[in-house]
C-alpha positions as MATLAB code, in Angstrom:
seq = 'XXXXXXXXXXXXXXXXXXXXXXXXXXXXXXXXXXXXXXXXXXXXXXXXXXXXXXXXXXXXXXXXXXXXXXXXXXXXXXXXXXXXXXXXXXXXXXXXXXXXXXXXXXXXXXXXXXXXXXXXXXXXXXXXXXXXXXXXXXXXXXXXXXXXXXXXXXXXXXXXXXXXXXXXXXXXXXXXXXXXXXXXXXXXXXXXXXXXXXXXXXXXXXXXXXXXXXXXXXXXXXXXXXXXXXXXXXXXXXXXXXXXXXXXXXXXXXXXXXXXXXXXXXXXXXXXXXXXXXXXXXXXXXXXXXXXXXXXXXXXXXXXXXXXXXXXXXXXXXXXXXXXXXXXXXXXXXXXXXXXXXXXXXXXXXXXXXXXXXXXXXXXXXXXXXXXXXXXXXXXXXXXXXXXXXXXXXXXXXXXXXXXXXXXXXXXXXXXXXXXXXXXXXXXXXXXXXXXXXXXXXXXXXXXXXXXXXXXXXXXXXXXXXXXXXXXXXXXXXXXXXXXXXXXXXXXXXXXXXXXXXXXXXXXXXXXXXXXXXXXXXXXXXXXXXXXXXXXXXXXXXXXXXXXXXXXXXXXXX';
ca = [
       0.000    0.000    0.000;
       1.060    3.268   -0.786;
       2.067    5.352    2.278;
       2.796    9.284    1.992;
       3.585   12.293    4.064;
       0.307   14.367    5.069;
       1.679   17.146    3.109;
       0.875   15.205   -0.145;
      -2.368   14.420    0.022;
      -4.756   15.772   -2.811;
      -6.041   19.432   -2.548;
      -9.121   20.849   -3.431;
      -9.125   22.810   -6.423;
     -10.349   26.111   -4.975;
     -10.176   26.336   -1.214;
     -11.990   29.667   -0.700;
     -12.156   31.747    2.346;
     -14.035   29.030    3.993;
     -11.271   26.654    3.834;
      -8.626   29.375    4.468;
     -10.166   29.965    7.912;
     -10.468   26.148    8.384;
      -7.007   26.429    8.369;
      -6.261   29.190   10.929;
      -8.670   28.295   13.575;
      -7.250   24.638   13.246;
      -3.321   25.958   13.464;
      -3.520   24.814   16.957;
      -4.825   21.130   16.234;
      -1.630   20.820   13.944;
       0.521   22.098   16.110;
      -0.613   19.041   18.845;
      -0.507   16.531   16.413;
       3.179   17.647   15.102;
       3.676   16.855   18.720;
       2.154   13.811   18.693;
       3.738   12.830   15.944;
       6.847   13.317   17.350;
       6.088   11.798   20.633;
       8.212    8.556   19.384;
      11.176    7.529   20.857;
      14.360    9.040   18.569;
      16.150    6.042   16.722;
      19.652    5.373   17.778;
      22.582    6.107   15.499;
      22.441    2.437   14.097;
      19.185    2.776   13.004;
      19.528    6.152   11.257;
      22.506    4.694    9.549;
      20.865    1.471    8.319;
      17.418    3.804    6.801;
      19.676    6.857    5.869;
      17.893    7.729    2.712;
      19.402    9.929   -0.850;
      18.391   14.043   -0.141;
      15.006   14.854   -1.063;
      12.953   18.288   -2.469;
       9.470   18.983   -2.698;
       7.698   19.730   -5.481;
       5.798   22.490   -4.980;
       2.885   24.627   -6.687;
       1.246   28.180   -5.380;
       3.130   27.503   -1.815;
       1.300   24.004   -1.692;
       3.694   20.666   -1.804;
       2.636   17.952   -4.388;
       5.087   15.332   -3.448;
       8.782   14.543   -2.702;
      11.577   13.635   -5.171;
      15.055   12.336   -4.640;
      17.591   13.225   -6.760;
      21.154   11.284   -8.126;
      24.918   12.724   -7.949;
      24.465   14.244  -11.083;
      21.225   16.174  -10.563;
      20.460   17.302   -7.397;
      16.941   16.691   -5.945;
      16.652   20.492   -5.342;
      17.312   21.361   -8.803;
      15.106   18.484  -10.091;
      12.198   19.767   -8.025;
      12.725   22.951   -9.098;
      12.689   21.765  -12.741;
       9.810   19.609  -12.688;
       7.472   22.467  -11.107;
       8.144   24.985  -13.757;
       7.230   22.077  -16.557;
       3.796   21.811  -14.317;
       3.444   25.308  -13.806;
       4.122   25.895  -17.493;
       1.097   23.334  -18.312;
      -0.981   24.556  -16.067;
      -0.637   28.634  -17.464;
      -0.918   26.591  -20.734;
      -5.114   26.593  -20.848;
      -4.958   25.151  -24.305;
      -3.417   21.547  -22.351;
      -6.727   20.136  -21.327;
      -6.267   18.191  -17.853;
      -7.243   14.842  -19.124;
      -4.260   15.427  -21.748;
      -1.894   13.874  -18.766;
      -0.768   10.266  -19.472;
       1.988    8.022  -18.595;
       4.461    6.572  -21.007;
       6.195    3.012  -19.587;
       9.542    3.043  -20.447;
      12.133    0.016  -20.013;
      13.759    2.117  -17.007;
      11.744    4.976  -15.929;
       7.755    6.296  -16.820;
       7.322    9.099  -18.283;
       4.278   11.620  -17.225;
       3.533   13.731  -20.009;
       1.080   16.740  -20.998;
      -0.192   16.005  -24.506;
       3.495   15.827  -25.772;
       5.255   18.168  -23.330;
       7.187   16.041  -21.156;
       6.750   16.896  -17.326;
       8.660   14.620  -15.169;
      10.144   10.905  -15.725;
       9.451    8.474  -12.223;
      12.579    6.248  -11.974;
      12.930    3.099   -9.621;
      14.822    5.201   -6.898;
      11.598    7.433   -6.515;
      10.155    3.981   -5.951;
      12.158    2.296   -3.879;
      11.987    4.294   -0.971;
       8.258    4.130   -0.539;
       8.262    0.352   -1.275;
       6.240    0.431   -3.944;
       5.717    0.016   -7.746;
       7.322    1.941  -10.182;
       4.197    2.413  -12.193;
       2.417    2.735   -8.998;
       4.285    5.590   -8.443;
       4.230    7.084  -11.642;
       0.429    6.923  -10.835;
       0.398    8.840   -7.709;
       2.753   11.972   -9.208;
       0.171   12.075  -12.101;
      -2.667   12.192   -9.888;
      -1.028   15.029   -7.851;
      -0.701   16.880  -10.677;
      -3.818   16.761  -12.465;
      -5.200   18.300   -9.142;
      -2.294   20.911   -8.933;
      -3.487   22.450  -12.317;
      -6.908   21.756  -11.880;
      -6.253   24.312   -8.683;
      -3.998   26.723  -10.494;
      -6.671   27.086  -13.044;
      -9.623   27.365  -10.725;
      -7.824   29.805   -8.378;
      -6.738   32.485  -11.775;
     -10.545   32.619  -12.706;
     -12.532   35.771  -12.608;
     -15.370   34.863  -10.709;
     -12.985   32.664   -8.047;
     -11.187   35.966   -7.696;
     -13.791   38.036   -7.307;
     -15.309   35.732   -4.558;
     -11.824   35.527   -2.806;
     -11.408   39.413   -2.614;
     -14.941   39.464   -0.890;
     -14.218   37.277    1.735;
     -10.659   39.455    1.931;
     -12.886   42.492    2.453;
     -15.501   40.615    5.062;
     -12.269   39.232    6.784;
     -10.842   42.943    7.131;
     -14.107   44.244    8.264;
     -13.884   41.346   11.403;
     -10.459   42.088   12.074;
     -11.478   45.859   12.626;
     -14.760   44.411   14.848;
     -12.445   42.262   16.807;
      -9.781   44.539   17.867;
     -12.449   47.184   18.506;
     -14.167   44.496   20.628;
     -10.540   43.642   22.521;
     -10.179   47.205   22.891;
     -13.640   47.320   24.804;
     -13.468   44.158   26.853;
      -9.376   45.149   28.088;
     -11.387   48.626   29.162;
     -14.362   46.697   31.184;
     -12.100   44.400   32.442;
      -9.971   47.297   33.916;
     -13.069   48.656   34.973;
     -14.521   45.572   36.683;
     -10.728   44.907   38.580;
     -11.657   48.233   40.085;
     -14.747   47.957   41.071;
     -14.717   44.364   42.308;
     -11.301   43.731   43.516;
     -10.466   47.480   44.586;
     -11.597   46.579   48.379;
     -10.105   43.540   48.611;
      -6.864   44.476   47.668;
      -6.806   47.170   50.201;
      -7.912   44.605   52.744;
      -4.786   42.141   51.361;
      -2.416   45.050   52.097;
      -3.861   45.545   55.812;
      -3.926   41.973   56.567;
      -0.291   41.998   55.300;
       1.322   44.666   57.705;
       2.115   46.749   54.549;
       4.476   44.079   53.158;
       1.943   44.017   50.019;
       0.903   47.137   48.498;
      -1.543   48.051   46.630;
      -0.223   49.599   43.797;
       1.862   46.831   43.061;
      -0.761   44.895   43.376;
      -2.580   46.565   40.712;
       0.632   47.195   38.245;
       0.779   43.834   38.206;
      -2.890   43.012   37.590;
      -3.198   45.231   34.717;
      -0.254   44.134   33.401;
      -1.610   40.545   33.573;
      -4.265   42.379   31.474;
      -2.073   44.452   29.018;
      -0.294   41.749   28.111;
      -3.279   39.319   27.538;
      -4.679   41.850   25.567;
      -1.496   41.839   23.218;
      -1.314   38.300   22.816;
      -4.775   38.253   21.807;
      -4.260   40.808   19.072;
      -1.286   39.275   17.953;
      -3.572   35.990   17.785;
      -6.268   37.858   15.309;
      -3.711   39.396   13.197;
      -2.090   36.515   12.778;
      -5.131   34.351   12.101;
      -5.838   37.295    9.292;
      -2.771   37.463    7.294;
      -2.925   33.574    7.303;
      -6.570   33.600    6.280;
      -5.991   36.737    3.725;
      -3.071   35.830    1.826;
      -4.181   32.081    1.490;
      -7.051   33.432   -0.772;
      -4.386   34.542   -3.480;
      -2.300   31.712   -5.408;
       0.266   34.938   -5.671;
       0.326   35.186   -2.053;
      -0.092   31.712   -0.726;
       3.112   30.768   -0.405;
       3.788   33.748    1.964;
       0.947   32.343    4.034;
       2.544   29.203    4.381;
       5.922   30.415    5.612;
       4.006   32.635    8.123;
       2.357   29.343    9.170;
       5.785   27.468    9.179;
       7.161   30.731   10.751;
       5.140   30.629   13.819;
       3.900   26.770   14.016;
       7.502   24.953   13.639;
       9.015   26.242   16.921;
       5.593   25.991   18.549;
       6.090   22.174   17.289;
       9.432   21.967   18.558;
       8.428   22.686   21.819;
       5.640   20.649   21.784;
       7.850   17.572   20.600;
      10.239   18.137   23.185;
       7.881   18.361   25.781;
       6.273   14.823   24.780;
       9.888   13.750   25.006;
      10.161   15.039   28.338;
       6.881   13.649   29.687;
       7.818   10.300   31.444;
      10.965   12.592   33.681;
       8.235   15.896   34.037;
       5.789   13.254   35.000;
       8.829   11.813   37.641;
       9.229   15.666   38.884;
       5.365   15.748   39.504;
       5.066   13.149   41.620;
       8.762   13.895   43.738;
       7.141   17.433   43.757;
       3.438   15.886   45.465;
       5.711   13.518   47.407;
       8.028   15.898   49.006;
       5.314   18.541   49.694;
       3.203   16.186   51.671;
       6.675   15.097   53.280;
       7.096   18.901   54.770;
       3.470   18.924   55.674;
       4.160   16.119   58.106;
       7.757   16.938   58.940;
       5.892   20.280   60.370;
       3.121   18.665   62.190;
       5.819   16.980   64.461;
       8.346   19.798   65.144;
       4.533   21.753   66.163;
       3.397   19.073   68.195;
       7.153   19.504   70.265;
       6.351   22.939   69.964;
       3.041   22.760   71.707;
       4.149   20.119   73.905;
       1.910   17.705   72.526;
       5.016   15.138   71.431;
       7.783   14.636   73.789;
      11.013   13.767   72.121;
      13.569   13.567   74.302;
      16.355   15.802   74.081;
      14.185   18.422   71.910;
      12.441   21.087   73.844;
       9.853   23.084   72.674;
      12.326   26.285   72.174;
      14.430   23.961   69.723;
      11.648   22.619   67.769;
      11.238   25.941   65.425;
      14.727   25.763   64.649;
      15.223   22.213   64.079;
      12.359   21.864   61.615;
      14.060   25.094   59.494;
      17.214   22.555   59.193;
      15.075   19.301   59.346;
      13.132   21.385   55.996;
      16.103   22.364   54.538;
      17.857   19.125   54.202;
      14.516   17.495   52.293;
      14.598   19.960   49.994;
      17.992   19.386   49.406;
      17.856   16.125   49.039;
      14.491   16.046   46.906;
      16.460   18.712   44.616;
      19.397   16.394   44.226;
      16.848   13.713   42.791;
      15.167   15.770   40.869;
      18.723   17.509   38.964;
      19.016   14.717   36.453;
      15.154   14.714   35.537;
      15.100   18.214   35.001;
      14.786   19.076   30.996;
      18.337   20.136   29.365;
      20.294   19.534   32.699;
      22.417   17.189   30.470;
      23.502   20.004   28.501;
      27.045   22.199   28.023;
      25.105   25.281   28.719;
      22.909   23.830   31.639;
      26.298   22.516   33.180;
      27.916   26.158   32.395;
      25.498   27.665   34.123;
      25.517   25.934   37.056;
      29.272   25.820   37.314;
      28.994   29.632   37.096;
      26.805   30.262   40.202;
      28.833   27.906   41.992;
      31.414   30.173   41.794;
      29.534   33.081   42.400;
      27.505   31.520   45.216;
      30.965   30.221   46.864;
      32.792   33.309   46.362;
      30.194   35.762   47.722;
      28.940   34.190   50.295;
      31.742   33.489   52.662;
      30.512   35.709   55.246;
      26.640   34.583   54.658;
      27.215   31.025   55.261;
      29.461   32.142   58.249;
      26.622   33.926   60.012;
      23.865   31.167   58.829;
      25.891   28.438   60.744;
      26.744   30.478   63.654;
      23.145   31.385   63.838;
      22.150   27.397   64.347;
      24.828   27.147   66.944;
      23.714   30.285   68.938;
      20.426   28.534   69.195;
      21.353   25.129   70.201;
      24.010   26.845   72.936;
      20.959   28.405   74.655;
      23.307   30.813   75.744;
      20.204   33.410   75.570;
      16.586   34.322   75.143;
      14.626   37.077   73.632;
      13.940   39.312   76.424;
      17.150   38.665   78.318;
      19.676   41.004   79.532;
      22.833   40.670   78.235;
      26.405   41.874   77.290;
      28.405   41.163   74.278;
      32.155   42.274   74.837;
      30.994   45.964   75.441;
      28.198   46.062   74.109;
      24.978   45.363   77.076;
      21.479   45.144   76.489;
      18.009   43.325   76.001;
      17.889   40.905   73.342;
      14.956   41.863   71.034;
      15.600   39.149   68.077;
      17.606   36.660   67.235;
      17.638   35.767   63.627;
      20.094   32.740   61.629;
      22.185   35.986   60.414;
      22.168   38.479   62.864;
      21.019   39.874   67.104;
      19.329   42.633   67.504;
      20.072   44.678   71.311;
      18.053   47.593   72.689;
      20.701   49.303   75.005;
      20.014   51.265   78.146;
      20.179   54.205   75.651;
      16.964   53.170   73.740;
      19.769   52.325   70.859;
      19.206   49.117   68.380;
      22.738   47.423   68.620;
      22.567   44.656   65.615;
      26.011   42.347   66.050;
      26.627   39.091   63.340;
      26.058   35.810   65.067;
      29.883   35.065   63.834;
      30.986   37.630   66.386;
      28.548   36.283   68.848;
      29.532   32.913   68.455;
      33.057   34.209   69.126;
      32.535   36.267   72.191;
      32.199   36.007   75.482;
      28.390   36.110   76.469;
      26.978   37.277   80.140;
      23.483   36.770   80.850;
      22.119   38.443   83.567;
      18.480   37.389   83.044;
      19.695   33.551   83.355;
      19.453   33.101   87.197;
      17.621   36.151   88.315;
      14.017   35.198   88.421;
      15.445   31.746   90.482;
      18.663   33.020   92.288;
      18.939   36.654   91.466;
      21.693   38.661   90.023;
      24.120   40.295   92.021;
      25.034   43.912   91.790;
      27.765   45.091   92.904;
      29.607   48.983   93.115;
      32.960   49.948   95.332;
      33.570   52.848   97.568;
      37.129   53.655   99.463;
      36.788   54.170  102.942;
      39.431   55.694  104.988;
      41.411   53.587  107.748;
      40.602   55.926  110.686;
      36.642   54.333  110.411;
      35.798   51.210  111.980;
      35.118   48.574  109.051;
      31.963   46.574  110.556;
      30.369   50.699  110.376;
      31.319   50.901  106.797;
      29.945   47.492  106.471;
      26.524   47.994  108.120;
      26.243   51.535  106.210;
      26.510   49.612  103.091;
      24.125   46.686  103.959;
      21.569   50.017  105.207;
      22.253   51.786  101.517;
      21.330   48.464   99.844;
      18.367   47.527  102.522;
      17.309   51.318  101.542;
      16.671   50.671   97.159;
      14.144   49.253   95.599;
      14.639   46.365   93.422;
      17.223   45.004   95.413;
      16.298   41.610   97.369;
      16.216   41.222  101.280;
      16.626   37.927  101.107;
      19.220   36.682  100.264;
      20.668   39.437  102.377;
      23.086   41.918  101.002;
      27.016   41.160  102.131;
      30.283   42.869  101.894;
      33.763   42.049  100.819;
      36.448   44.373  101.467;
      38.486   44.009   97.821;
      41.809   45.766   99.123;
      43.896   47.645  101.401;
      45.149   50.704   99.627;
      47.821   52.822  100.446;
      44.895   55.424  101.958;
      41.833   53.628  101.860;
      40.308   50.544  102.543;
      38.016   49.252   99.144;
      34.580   47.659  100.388;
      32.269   46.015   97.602;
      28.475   45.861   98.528;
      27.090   43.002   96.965;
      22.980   42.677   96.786;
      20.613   40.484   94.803;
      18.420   41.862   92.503;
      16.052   39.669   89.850;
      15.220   42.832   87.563;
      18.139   42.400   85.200;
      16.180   45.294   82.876;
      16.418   47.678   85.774;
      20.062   47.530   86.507;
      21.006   50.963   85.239;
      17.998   52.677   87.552;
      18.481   50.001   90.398;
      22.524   50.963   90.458;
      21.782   54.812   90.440;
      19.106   54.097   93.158;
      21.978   52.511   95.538;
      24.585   55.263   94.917;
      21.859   57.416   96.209;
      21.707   55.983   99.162;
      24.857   55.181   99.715;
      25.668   58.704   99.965;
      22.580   59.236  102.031;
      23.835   57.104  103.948;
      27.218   58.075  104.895;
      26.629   61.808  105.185;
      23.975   60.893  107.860;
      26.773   59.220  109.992;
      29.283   61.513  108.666;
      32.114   59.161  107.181;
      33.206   60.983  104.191;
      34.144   58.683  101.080;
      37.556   58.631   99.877;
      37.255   57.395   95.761;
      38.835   57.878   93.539;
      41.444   59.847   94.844;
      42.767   60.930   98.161;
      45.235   63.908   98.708;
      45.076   64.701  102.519;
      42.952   64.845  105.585;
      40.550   68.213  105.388;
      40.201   70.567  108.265;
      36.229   69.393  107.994;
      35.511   66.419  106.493;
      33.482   66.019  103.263;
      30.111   65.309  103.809;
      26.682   66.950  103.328;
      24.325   67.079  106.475;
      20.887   65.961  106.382;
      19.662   69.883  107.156;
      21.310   70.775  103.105;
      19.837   67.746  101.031;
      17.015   69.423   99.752;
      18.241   72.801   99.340;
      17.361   74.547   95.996;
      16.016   73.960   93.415;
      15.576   70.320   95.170;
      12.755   70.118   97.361;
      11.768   67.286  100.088;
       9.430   64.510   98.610;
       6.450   65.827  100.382;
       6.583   68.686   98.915;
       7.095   67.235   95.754;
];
């Protein structure tokens, strides 16, 4: 049985606009089945070698291929093609050559089709061969092909065929014009409707969001969306009537099929190696479902820790946020690592290129990134603070307000944000005074130098009274003394006195110097830091009868 390409199947003689626009609202169903047809596995070099066939050209007639020849050494298939449809095309301009004036002359090696006794083409066995068929069988076929090729060359240059074909031009123009005026319309209701429907909700969206969505992004990007639809649709109509339009024409036809080839083939080509890529896309699907629904329960467990509903042990509930970030990140590593030889083109020089090249950049830039990232995971599983807690990093001291996998953020005493890298974190010396307070307390501490000539269990007791005296300092455990030194003039006592308001310690120390001077001026022991010179005539204190005096005033009358 005879078995051709598509492209050589008999034509009708006159097409018309009807079968013009047959053709460019079905563009789409040829474009799947070109992908269909290519959904076949590709031979291996073997088999291309054992069906490698001579070079073939298509014969072709008012843009519309009649059938494929092959050609010898001597005379290319290109030039034979060429050849054989100017003898046709000569016939055909030739209204004097009746169609039924085609016959076929058997020769001993080749058949000859001729026009009355022009001679059109000769079908040899290497024509034959190929399709596995009969010479004369063949010979048959071409002859058929182009009886209809001049019976549609003739039909298309008539007057009345014309005539009709310019019509449907001019109806075709007049829908083009009522379609984009119609696109032009709908893209302006549409706009409208966005507005009117969605203007609310998107100011509701941005809200809800804490301001990290706005609005008018929000709506550059939804008319955007629109613009853009809008333009592909146009391009869509336009193209559908140039393809419609110039197919009416036999002068112009050909130009319609290379805008069709134009704009289908890479469409086809895509298509093609999409089918190819099914089976692995189909693989990345299902890893994709798999691996989602693999974080859905990884999280359920790391919340029930976090709620206490699971007990794992060694994983409290303050680890269980961060251990399901690393817990996350290594499935989606892993499911990524799968996935890298499924994914389409990862084979290739430039795919591998590519990848190479952000390597480098990745490894080269982000020294300092991954630095922080790590030291961030091991500040969290050191526990060496909380948010809220009172701390000091080499200098720096205050209350930790977040702790993120890159950086701390402090809020001194000052009201001042202090942000410091977890890699210098993870390299510094940490205090936490917010660690025992609430359960032992802190201990402040200040020193004062106290001449020899006064008794130490006084100093000791007026220190103990100056602590007793603040608030925010504990009674119990009870505030105690250590004399730090003996200095060439004074003696250095440190009052020592639990507190467990680490976020107070600036006020609660001010507080106690207070009253430590209150204190020793009422007994009238004068305090010898930081310096001492020699003894005064009268010492250096302030009696109780000058502590309020102006603009200070007593706290009743405050």
């Amino acid at each position: 049985m005879l078995a051709l390409p598509a492209a050589t199947r008999n034509r009708p003689p006159n097409p018309g606009m009807k079968g013009m626009l047959q053709k460019a609202a079905l563009s789409c169903v040829l474009f799947f089945a070109g992908m269909a047809g290519a959904a076949a596995p590709p031979p291996d070099a073997s088999a291309i070698e054992a069906t490698a066939t001579p070079e073939q050209a298509e014969v072709t007639l008012d843009g519309m291929t009649l059938f494929r020849i092959r050609g010898v050494a001597s005379y290319p298939a290109e030039k034979r093609a060429r050849a054989i449809a100017e003898r046709i095309r000569a016939v055909a301009a030739d209204r004097s050559v009746p169609v039924d004036a085609l016959r076929i002359v058997e020769a001993e090696d080749r058949s000859n089709i001729l026009a009355g006794e022009r001679g059109i083409m000769s079908v040899v066995a290497l024509d034959a061969e190929s399709e596995g068929v009969p010479r004369d069988a063949m010979a048959q076929f071409f002859s058929k092909q182009i009886a209809s090729a001049i019976t549609a060359y003739r039909s298309d240059r008539r007057p009345d065929v014309l005539l009709t074909n310019t019509l449907y031009a001019i109806g075709a123009t007049l829908g083009l014009v009522v379609l984009l005026f119609a696109l032009r319309r709908a893209y302006r209701w549409l706009n409208a409707a966005a507005t009117r429907y969605l203007g609310s909700r998107i100011e509701t969206l941005e809200r809800k969001s804490g301001q990290m969505i706005h609005t008018d992004q929000l709506w550059h990007a939804l008319r955007g969306s629109l613009l853009v639809l809008r333009i592909l649709l146009t391009l869509g109509v336009l193209y559908a009537y140039l393809y419609a339009v110039l197919g009416l024409y036999p002068w112009t036809r050909p130009a319609a099929r290379r805008l069709f080839d134009v704009v289908m083939e890479p469409l086809r080509v895509m298509g093609s190696g999409v089918i190819r890529e099914l089976p692995a896309l189909v693989f990345l699907a299902v890893l994709a479902v798999v691996t989602y629904y693999g974080l859905q329960l990884v999280r359920l467990f790391f919340v029930g820790i976090e709620k206490g509903r699971i007990i794992f042990p060694g994983l409290d509930s303050e680890l269980a946020e961060p251990t399901h970030r690393i817990v996350r990140l290594l499935i989606v590593v892993f499911a990524l690592v799968v996935a890298f030889p499924y994914i389409p083109g990862s084979g290739s020089d430039a795919f591998k290129g590519i990848s190479l090249f952000l390597g480098l950049v990745f490894s080269l830039g982000s020294t300092s990134f991954i630095g922080n990232l790590i030291a961030g995971y091991a500040m969290i599983y050191r526990r060496a603070f909380r948010i809220g807690d009172r701390i000091k990093v080499g200098e720096q001291v205050g209350t930790v307000m977040d702790r993120r996998l890159m950086v701390t953020r402090l809020l001194s005493p000052k009201n001042e944000e202090i942000v410091i890298p977890n890699s210098e974190m993870l390299s510094s010396n940490i205090v936490n005074f917010s660690t025992l307070a609430k359960t032992q307390g802190v201990i402040l501490h200040t020193t004062v130098g106290i001449g020899y000539e006064t008794p130490w269990r006084q100093v000791e007791a007026m220190l103990c009274m100056a602590a007793q005296r603040t608030p925010g300092l504990l009674a119990t455990p009870e505030p105690f003394v250590l004399q730090k030194g003996l200095g060439d003039f004074s003696v250095s006592y440190e009052i020592n006195a639990y507190c467990d308001q680490p976020q107070a310690m600036p006020k609660i120390y001010s507080a106690l110097h207070q009253n430590i001077l209150d204190v020793f001026n009422e007994y009238g022991v004068q305090i010898m830091t930081p310096a001492y010179e020699g003894d005064t005539e009268q010492p250096k204190v302030v009696p109780e009868a000058r502590w309020f005096e102006a603009p200070a005033r007593p706290p009743a009358l405050k």
